[in-house]
MOPAC internal coordinates of N, CA, C and O (Angstrom, degrees):
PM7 1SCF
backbone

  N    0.0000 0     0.00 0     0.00 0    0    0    0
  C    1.4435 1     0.00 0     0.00 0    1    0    0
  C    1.5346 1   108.93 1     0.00 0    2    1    0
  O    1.2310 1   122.68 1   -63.67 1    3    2    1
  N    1.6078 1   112.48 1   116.33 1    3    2    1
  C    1.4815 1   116.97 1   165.48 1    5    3    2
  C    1.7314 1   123.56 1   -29.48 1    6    5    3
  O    1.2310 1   115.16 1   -31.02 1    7    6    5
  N    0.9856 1   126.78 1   148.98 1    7    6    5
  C    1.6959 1   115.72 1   142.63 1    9    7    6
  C    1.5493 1   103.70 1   -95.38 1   10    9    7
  O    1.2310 1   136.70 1   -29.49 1   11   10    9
  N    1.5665 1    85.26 1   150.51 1   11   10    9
  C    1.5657 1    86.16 1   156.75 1   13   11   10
  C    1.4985 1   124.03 1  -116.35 1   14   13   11
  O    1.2310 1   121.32 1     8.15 1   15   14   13
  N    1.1524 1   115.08 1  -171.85 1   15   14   13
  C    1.5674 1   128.38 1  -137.61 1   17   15   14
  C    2.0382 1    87.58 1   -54.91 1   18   17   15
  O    1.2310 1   129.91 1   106.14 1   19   18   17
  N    1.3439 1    98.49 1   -73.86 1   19   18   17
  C    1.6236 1   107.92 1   164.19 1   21   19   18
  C    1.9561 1   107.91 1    -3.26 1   22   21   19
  O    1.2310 1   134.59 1    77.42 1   23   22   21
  N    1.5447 1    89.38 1  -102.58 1   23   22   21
  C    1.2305 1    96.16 1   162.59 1   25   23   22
  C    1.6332 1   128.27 1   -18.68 1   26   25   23
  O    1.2310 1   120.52 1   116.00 1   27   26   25
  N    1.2089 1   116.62 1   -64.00 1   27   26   25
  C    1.1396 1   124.85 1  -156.23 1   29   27   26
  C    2.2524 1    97.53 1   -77.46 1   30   29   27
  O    1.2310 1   130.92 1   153.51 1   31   30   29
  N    0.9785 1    96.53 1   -26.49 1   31   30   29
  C    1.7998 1   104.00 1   157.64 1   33   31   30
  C    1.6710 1   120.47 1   -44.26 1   34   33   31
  O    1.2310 1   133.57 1   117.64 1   35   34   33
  N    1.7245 1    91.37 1   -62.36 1   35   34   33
  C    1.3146 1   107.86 1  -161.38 1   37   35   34
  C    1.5516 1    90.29 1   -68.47 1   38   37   35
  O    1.2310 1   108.35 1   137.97 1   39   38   37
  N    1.5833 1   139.37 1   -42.03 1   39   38   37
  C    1.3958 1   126.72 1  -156.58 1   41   39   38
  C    1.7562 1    88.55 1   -66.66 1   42   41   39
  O    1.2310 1   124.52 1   120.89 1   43   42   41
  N    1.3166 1   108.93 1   -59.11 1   43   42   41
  C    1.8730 1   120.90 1  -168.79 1   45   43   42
  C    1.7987 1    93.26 1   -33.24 1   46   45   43
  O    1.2310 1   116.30 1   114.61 1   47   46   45
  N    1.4957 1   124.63 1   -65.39 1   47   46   45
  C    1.2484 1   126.87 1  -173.69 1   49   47   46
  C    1.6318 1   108.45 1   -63.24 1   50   49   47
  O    1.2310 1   120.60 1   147.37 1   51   50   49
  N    0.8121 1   116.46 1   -32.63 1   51   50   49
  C    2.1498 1   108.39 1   174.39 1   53   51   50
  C    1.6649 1    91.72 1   -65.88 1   54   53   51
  O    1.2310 1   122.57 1   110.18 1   55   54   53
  N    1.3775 1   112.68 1   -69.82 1   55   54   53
  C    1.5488 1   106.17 1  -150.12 1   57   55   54
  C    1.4258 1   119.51 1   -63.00 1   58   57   55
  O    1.2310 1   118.79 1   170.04 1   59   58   57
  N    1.1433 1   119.91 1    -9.96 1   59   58   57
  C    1.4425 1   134.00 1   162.14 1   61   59   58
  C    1.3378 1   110.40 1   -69.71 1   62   61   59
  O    1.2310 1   117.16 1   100.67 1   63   62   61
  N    1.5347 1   123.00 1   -79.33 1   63   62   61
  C    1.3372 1   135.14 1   167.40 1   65   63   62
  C    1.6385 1   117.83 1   -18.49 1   66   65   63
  O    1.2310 1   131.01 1   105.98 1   67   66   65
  N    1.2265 1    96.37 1   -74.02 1   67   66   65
  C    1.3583 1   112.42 1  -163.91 1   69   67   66
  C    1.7607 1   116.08 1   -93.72 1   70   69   67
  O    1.2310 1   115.26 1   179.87 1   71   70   69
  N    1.2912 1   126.60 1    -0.13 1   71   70   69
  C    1.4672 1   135.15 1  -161.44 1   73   71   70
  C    1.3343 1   118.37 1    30.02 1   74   73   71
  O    1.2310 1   120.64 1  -128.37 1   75   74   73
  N    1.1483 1   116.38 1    51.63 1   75   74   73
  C    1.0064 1   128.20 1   164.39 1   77   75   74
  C    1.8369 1   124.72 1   -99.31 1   78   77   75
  O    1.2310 1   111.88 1   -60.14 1   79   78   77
  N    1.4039 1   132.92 1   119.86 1   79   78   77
  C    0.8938 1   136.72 1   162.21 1   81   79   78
  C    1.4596 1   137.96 1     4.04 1   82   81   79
  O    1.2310 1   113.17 1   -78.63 1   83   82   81
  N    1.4680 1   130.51 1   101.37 1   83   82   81
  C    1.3892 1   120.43 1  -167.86 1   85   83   82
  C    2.0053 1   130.17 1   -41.96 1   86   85   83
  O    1.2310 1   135.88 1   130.64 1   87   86   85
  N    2.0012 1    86.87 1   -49.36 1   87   86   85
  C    1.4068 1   104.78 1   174.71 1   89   87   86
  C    1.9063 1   107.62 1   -63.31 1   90   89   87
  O    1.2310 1   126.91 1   138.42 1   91   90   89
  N    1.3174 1   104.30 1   -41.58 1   91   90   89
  C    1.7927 1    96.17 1  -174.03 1   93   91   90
  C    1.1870 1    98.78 1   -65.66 1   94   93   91
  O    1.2310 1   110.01 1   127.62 1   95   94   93
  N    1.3603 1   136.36 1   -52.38 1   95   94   93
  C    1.5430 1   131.02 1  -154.88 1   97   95   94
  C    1.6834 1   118.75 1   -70.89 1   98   97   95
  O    1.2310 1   132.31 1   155.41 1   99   98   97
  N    1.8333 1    93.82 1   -24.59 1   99   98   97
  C    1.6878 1    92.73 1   173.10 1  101   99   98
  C    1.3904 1   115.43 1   -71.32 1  102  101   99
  O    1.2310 1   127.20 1   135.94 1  103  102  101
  N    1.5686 1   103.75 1   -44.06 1  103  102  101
  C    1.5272 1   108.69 1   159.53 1  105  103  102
  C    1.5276 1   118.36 1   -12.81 1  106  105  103
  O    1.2310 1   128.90 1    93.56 1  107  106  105
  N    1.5324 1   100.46 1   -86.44 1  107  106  105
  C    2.0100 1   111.98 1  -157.81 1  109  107  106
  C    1.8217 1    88.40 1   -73.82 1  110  109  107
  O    1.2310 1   117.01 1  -179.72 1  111  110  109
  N    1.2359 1   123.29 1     0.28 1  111  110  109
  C    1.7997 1    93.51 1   178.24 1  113  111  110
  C    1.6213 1    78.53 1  -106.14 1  114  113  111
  O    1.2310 1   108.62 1   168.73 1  115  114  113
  N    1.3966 1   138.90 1   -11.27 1  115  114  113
  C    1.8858 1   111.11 1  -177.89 1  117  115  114
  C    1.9708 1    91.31 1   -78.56 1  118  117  115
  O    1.2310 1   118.47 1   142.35 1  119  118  117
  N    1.2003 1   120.52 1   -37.65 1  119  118  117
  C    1.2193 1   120.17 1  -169.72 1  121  119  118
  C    1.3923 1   120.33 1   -66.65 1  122  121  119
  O    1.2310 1   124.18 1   143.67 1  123  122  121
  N    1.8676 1   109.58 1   -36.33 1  123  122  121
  C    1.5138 1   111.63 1   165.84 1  125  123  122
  C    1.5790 1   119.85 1   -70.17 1  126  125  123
  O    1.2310 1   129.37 1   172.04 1  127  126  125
  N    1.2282 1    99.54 1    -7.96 1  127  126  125
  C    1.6216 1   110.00 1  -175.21 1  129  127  126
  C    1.6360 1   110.27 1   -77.53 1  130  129  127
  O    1.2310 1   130.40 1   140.87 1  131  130  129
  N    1.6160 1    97.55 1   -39.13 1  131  130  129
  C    1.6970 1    87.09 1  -170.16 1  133  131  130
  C    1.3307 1   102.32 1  -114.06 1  134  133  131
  O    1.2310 1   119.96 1  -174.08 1  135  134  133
  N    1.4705 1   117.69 1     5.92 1  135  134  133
  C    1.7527 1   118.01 1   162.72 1  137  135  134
  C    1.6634 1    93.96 1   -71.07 1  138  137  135
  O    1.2310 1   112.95 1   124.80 1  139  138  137
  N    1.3197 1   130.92 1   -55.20 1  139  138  137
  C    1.1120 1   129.48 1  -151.50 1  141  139  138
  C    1.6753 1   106.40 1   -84.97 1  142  141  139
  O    1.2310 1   114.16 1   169.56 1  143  142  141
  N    1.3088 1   128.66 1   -10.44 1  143  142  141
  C    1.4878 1   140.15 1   159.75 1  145  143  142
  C    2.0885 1    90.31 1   -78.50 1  146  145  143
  O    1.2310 1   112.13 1   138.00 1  147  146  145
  N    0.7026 1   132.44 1   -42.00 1  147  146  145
  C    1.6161 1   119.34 1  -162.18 1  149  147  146
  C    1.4049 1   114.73 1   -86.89 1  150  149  147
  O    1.2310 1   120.28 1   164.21 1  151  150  149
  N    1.6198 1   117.07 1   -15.79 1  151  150  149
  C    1.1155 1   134.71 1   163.75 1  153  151  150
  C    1.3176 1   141.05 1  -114.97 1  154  153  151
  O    1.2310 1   127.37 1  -162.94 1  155  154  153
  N    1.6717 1   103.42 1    17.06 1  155  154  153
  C    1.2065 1   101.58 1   162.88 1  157  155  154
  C    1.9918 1   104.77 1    98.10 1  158  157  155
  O    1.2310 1   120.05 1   158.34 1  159  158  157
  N    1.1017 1   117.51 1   -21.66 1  159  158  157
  C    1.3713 1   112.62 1  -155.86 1  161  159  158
  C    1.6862 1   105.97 1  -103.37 1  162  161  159
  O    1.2310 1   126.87 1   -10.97 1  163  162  161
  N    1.5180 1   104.40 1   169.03 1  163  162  161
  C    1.4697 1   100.28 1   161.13 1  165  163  162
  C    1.5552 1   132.81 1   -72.78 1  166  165  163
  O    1.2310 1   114.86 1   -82.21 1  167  166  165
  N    1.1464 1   127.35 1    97.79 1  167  166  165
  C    1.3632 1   123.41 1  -173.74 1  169  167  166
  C    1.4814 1   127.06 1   -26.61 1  170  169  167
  O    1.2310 1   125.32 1   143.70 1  171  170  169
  N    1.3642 1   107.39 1   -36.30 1  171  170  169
  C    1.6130 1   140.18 1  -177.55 1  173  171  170
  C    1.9813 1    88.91 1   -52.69 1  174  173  171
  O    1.2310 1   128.49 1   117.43 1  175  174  173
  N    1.2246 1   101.26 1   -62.57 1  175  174  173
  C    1.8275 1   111.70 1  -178.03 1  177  175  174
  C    1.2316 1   117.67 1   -44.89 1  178  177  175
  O    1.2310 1   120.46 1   146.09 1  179  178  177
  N    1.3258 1   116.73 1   -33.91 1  179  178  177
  C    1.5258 1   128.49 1  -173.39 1  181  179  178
  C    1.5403 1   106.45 1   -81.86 1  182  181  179
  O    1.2310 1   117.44 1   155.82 1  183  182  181
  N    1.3921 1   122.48 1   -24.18 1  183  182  181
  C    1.4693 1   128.86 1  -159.88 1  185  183  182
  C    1.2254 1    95.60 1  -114.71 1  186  185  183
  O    1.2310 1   109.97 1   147.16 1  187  186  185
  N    1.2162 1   136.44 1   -32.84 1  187  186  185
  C    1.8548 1   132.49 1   155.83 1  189  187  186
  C    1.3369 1   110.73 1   -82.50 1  190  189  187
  O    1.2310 1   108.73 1  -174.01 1  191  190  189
  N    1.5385 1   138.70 1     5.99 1  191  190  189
  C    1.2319 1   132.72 1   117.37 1  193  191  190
  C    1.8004 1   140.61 1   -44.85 1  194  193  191
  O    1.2310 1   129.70 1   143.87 1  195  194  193
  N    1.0560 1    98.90 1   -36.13 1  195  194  193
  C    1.5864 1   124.20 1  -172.03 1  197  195  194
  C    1.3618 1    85.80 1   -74.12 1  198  197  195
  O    1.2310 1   115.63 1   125.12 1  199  198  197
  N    1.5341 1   125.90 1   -54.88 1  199  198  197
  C    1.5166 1   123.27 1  -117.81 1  201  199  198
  C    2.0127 1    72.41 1  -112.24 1  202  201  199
  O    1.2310 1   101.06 1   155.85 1  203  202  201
  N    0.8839 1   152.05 1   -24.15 1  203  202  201
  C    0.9622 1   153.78 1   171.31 1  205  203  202
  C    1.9938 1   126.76 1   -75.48 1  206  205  203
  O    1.2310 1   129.39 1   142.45 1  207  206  205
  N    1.4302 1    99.51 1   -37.55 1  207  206  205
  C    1.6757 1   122.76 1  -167.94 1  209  207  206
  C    1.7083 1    97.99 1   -81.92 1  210  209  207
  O    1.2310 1   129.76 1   141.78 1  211  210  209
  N    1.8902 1    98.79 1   -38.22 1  211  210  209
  C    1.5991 1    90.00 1  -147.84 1  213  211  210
  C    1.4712 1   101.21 1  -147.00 1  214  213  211
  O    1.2310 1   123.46 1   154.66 1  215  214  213
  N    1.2604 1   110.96 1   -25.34 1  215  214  213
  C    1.2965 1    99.33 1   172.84 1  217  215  214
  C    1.4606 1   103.69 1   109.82 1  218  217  215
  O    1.2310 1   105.12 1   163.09 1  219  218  217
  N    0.8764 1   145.13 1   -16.91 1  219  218  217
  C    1.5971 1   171.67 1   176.22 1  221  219  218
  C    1.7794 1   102.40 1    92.08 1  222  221  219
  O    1.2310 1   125.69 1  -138.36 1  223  222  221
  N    1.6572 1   106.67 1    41.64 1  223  222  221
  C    1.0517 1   111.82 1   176.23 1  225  223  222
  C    1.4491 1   118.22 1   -88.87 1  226  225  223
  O    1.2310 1   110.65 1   -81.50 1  227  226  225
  N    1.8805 1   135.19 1    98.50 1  227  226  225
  C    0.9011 1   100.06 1   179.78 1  229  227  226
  C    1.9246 1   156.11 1   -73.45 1  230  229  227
  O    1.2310 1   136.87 1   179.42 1  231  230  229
  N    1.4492 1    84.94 1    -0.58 1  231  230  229
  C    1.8328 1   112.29 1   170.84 1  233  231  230
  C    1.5562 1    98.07 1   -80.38 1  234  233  231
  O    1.2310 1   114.11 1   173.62 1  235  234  233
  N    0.8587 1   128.75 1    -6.38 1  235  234  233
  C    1.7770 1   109.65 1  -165.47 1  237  235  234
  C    1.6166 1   102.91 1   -60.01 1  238  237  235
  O    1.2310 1   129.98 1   -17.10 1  239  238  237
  N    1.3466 1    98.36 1   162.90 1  239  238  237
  C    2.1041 1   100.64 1  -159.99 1  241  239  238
  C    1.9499 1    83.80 1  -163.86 1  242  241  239
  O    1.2310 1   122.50 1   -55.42 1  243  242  241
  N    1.5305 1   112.82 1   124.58 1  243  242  241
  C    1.3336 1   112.89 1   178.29 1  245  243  242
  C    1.4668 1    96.75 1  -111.52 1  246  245  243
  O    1.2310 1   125.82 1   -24.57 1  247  246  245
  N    1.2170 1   106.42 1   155.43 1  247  246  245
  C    1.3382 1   127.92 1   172.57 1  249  247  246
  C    1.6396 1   115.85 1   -35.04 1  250  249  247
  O    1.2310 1   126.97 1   159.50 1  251  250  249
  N    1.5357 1   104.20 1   -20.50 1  251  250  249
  C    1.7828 1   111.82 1  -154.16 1  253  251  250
  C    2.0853 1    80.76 1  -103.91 1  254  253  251
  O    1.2310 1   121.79 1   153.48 1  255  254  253
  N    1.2679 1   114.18 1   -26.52 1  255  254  253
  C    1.0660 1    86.34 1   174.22 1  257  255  254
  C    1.6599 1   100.58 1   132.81 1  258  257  255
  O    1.2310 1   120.20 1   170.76 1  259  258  257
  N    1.5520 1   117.22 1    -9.24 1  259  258  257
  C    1.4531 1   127.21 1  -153.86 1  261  259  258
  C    1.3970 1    69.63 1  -102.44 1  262  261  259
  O    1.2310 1   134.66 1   -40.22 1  263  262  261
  N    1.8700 1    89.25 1   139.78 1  263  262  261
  C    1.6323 1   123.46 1   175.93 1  265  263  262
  C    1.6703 1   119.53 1  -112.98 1  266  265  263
  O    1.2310 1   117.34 1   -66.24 1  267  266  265
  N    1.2073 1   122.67 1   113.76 1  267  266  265
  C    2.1220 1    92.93 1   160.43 1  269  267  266
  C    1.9075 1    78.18 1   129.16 1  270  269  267
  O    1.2310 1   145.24 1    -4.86 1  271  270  269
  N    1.6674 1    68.53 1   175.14 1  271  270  269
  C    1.9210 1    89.66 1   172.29 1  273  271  270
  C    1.4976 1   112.70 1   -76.56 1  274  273  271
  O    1.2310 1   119.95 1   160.32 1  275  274  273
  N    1.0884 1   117.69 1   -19.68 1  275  274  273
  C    1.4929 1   124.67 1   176.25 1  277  275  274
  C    1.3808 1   121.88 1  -105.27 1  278  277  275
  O    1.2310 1   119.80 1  -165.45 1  279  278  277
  N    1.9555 1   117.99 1    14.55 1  279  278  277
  C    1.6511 1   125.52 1  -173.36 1  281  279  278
  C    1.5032 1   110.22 1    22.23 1  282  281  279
  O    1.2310 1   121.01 1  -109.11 1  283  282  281
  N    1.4919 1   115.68 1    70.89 1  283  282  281
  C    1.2720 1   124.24 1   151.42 1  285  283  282
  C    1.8301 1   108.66 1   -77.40 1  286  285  283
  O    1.2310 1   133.19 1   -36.19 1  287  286  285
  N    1.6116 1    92.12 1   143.81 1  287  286  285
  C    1.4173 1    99.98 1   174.81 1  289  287  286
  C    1.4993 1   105.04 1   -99.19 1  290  289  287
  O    1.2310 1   115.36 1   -99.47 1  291  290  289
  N    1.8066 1   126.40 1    80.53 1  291  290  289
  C    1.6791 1   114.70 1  -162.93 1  293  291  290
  C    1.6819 1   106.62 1   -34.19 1  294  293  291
  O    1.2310 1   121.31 1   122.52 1  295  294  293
  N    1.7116 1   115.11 1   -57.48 1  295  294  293
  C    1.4563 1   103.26 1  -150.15 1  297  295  294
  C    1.5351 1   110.46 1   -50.48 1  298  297  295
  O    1.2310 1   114.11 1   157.54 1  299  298  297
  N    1.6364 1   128.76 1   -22.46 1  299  298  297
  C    1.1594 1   113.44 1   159.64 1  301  299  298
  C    1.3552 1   129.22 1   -52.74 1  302  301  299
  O    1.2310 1   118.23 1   151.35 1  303  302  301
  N    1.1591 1   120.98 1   -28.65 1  303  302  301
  C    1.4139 1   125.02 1  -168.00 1  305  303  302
  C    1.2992 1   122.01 1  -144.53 1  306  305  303
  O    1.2310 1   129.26 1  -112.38 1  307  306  305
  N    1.3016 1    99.75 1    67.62 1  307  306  305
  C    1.4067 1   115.41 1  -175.16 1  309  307  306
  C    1.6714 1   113.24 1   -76.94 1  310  309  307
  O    1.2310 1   120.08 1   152.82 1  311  310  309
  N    1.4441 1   117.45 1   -27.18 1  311  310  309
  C    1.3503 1   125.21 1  -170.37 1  313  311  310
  C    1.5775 1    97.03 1   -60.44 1  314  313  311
  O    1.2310 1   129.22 1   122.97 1  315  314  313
  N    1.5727 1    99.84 1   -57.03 1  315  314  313
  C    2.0104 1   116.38 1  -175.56 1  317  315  314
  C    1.7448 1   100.68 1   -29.50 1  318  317  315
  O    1.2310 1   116.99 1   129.48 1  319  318  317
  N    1.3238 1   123.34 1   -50.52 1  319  318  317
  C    1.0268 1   152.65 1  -150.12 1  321  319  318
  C    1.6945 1   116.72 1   -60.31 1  322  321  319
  O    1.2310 1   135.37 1   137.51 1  323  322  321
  N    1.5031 1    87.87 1   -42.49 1  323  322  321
  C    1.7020 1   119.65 1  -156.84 1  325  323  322
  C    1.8715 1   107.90 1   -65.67 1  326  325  323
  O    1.2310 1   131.22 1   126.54 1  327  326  325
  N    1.3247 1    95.95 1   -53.46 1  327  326  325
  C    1.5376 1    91.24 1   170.97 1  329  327  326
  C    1.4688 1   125.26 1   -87.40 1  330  329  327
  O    1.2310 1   108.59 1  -145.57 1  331  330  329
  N    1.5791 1   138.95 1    34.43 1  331  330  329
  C    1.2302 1   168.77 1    78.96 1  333  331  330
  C    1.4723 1   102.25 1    -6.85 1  334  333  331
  O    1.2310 1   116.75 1   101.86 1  335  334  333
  N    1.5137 1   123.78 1   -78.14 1  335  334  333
  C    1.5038 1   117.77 1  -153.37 1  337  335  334
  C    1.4626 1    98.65 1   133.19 1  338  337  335
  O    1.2310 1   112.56 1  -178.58 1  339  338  337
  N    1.5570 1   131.65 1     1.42 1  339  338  337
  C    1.1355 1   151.09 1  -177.69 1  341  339  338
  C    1.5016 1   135.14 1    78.84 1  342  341  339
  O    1.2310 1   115.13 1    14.09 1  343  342  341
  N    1.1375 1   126.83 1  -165.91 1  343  342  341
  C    1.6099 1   120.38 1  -173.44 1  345  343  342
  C    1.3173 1   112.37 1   -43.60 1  346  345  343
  O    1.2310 1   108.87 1   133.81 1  347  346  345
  N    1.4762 1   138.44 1   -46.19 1  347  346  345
  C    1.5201 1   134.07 1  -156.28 1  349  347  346
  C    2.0520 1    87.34 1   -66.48 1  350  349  347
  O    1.2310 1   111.87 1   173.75 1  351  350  349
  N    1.0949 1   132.93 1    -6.25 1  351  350  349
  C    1.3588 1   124.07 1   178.99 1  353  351  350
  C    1.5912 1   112.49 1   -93.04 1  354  353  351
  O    1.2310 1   118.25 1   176.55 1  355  354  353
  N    1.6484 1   120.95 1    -3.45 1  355  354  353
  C    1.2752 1   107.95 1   156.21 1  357  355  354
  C    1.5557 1   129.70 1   -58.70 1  358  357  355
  O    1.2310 1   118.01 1  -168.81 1  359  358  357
  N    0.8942 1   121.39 1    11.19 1  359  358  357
  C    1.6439 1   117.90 1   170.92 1  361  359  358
  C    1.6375 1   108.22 1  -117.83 1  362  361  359
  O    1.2310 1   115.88 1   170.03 1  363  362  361
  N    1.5732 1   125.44 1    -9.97 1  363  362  361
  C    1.3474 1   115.15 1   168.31 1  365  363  362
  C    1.9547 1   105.94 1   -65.85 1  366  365  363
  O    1.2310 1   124.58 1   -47.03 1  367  366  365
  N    1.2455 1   108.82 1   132.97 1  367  366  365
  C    1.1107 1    99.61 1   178.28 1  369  367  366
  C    1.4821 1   134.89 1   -74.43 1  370  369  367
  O    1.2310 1   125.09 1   174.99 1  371  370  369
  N    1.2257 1   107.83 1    -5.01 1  371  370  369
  C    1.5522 1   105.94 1   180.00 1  373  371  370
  C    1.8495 1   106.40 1   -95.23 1  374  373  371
  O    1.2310 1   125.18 1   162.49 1  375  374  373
  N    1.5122 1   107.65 1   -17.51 1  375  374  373
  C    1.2533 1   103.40 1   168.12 1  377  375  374
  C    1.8287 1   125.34 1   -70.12 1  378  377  375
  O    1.2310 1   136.58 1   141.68 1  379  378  377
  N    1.3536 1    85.50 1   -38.32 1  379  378  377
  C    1.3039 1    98.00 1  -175.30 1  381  379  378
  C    1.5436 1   108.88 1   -73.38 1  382  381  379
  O    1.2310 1   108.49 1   150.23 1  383  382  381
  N    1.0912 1   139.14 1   -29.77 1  383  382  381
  C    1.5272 1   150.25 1   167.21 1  385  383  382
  C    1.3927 1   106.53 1   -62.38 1  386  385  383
  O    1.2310 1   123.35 1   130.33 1  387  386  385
  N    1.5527 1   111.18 1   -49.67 1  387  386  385
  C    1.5892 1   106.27 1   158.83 1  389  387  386
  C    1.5034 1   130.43 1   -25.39 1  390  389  387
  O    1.2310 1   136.99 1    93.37 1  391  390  389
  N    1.6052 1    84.70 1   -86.63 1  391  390  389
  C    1.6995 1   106.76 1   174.52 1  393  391  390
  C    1.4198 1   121.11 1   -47.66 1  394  393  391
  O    1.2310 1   133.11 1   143.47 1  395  394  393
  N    1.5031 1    92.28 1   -36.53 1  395  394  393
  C    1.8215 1    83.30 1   179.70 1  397  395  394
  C    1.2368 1   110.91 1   -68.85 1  398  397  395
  O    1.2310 1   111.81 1   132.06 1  399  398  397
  N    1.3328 1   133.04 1   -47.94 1  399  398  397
  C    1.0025 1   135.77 1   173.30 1  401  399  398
  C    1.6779 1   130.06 1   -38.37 1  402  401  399
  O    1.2310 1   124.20 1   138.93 1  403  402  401
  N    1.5683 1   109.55 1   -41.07 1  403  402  401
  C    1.4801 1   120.91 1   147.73 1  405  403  402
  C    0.9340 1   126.03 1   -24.41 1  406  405  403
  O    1.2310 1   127.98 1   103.59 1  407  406  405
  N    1.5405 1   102.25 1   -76.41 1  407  406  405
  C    1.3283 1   126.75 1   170.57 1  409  407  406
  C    1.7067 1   139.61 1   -23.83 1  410  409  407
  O    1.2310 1   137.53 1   129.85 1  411  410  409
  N    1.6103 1    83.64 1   -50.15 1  411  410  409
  C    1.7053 1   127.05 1  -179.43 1  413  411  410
  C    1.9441 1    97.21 1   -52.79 1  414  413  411
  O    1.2310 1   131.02 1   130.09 1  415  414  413
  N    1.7216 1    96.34 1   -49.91 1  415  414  413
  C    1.4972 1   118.24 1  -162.56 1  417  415  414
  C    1.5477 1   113.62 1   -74.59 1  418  417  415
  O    1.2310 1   124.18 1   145.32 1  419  418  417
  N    1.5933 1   109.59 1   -34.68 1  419  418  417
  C    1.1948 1   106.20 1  -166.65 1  421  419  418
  C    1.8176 1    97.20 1   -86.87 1  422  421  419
  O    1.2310 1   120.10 1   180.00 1  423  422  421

């Protein structure tokens, strides 16, 4: 799936910002794009989530226990989890961009 021009802004502005990788960063903004079309939300929210939670780190792990680019705490949300293959999939990043995004919704 293309980005578009939009898109393709927001990756130019992460990978500068944040040194993060061209190919990873198009990644989590194509993934915040169609988590945030499937749930209703602004995509923009999901990607100043990332850039706020974690840094667009996808290993980041806080002291409280929150995992991923989106610091989900799984044991809250273990159900989110279930059709993944379960919690050990909070650190794949497209899951975790998922869920957060859920999350974002509920």
């Amino acid at each position: 799936m293309l980005l578009d021009q939009r898109q393709r802004a927001i990756v130019t502005f992460i990978t500068r910002k944040y040194g993060v990788s061209t190919e990873v960063v198009q990644e989590f903004v194509r993934t915040a794009f169609a988590a945030g079309k499937q749930y209703g939300i602004d995509p923009l929210l999901v990607v100043a989530m990332m850039a706020v939670e974690s840094s667009f780190n996808p290993i980041a792990e806080s002291v409280a226990g929150a995992k991923g680019l989106m610091q989900i705490i799984p044991k809250y949300h273990l159900e989110k989890f279930a059709e993944f293959g379960g919690e050990h999939a909070v650190l794949e990043p497209r899951v975790n961009i998922v869920v957060g995004a859920r999350i974002l919704r509920e």
